[in-house]
C-alpha positions in Angstrom: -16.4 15.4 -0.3 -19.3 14.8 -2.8 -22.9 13.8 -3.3 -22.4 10.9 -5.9 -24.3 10.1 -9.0 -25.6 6.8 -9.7 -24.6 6.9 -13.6 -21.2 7.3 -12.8 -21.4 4.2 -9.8 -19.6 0.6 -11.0 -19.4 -1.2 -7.8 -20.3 -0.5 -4.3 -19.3 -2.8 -1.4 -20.2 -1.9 2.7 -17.4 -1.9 4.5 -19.0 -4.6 7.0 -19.3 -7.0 4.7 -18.0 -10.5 5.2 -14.8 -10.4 3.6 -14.6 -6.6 2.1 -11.3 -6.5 2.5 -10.3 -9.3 0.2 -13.2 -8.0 -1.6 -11.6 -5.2 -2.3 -8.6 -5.5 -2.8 -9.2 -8.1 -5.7 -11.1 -5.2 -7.5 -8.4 -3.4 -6.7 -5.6 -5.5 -8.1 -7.5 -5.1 -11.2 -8.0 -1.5 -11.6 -5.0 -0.1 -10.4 -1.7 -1.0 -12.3 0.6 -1.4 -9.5 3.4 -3.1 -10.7 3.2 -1.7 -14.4 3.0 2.3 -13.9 3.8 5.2 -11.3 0.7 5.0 -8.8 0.1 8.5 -6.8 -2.6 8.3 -4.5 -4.4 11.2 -3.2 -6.4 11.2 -0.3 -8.6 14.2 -0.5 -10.8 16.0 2.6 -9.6 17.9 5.9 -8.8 16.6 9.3 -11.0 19.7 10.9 -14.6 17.5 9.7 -15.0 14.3 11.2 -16.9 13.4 8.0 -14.2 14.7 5.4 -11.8 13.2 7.6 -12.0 9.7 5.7 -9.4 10.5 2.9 -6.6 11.9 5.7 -7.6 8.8 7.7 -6.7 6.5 5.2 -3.4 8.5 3.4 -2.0 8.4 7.1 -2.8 4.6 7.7 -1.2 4.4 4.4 1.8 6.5 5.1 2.1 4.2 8.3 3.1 1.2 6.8 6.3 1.0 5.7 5.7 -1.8 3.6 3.3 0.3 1.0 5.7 1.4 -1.6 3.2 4.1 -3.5 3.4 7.9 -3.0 0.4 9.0 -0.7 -0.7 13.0 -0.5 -3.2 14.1 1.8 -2.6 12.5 5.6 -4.3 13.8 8.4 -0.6 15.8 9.4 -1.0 17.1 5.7 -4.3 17.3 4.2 -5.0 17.6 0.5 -8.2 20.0 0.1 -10.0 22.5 -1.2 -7.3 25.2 -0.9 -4.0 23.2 -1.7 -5.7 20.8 -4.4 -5.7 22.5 -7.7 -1.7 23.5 -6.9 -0.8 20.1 -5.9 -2.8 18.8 -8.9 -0.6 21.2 -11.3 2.4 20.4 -9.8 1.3 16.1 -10.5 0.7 17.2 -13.7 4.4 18.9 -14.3 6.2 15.6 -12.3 4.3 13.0 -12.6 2.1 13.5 -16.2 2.3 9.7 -16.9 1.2 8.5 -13.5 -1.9 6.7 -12.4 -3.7 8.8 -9.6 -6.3 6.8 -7.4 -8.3 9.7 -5.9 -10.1 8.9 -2.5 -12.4 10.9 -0.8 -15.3 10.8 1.4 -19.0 11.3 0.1 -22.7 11.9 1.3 -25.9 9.4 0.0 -29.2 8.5 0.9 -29.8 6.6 4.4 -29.3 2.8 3.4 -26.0 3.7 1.8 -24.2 5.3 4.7 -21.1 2.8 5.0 -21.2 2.4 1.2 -17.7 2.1 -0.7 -17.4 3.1 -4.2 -15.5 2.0 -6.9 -15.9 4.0 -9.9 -13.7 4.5 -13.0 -12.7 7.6 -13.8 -12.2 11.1 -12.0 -14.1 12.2 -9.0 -15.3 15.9 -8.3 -14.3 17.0 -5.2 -16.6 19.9 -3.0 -19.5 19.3 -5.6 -21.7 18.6 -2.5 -21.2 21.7 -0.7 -21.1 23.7 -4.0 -17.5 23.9 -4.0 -15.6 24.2 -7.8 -12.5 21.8 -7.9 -11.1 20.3 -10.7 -11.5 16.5 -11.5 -9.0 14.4 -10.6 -8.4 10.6 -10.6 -7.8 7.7 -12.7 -10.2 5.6 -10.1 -12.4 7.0 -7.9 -12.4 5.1 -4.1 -16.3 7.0 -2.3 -17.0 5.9 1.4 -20.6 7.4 2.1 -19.9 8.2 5.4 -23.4 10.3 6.1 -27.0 11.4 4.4 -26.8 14.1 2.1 -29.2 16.8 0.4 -29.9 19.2 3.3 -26.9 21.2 5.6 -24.2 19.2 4.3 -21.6 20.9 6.0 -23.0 20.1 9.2 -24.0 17.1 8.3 -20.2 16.3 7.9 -19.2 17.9 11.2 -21.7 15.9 13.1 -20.5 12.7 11.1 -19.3 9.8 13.6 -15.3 9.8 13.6 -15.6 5.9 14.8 -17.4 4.9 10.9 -14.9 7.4 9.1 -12.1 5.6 11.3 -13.6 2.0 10.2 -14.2 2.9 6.8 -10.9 4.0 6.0 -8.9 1.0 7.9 -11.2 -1.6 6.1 -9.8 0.5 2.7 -6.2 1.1 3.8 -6.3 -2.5 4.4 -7.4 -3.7 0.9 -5.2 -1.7 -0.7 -2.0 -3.0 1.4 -3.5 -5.9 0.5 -3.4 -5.7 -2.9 -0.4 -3.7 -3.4 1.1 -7.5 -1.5 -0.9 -9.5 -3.9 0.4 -7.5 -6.8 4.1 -8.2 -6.2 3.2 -12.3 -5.4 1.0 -12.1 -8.8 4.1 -10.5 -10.6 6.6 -13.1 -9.0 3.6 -15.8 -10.3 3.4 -14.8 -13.4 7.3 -14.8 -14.5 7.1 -18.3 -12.9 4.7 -19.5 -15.3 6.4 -17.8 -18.2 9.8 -19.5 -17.4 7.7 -23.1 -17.1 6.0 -22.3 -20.5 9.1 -21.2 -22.2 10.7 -23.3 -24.8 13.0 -25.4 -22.6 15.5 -25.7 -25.2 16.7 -22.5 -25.0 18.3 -22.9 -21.9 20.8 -25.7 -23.3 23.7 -23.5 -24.9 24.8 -25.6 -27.6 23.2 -24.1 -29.9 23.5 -26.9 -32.4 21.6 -29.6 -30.1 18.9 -26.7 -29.8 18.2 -26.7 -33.4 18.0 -30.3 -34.0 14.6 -30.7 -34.2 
């Protein structure tokens, strides 16, 4: 969990928007290189803070779907936080050094942003808020402002409404199931167009019909 900086901020969508999802996931399917490179997501936060809980929330509705063929860490069964992260970011970094992580976790803002998604390039910093030292981590950030920070932040979490963490991280799990779809019918699309565009005469095999020109 993190307070986040408005210099770092690209795009910001509430989660009750009208159409988020598809919203999403479009931004999505062009940030993240699904079909082109490993994809690890991590789900950062604990399932012992209703607040934090909105990274395990959405690794498990993730892990859920047997559709979604991307590794997920951090699930509510088997959270990804402060005390596991910087091993499980060493041993990424050992397995997986060419993969593209898309780091998730959950983060505190002023009033009229509570419900917020972010969608940042680059690393996020987990436990800033609550004066924690983590390392960076992330490719792509994915922030849900689930509460109002700058005072008792801990408890602020704690008293945190599972019900908006809950809706917050299906509306994301959904987008990026979404777009992890979209990504294979975009991929199957795009070798379509390539076959229509291709010279059509080099599917004749007589090779001396195909260079009469």
């Amino acid at each position: 969990m993190r307070n986040f900086d408005h210099a770092e901020l690209n795009i910001r969508i509430h989660y009750k928007e009208t159409g988020a999802v598809w919203k999403l996931s479009t931004l999505f399917l062009d940030n993240i290189p699904f079909t082109t490179k490993e994809v690890l997501f991590l789900c950062i936060g604990t399932d012992r803070s209703t607040g934090d809980a909105l990274g395990p929330l959405i690794g498990s509705l993730l892990t859920e779907n047997k559709l979604f063929p991307y590794q997920v860490i951090g699930t509510l069964e088997n959270p990804l936080h402060a005390l596991n992260l910087e091993e499980t970011i060493a041993l990424i970094q050992r397995h997986h050094p060419d993969a593209f992580l898309v780091a998730i976790d959950a983060c505190l803002g002023k009033s009229d942003s509570v419900g917020q998604l972010l969608i940042q390039d680059g690393p996020l910093h987990p436990g800033k808020a609550v004066g924690k030292e983590l390392p960076a981590v992330g490719n792509l950030a994915i922030k849900g402002v689930v509460n109002i920070g700058g005072f008792m932040e801990h408890s602020v979490l704690q008293s945190t409404r599972l019900h908006l963490s809950y809706e917050m991280g299906r509306t994301v799990s959904r987008a990026l199931q979404l777009a992890s779809g979209r990504s294979k019918t975009k991929q199957t699309h795009d070798r379509h167009d390539d076959r229509h565009h291709a010279d059509r005469r080099d599917e004749i095999r007589y090779t001396d019909l195909r260079q009469a020109d």
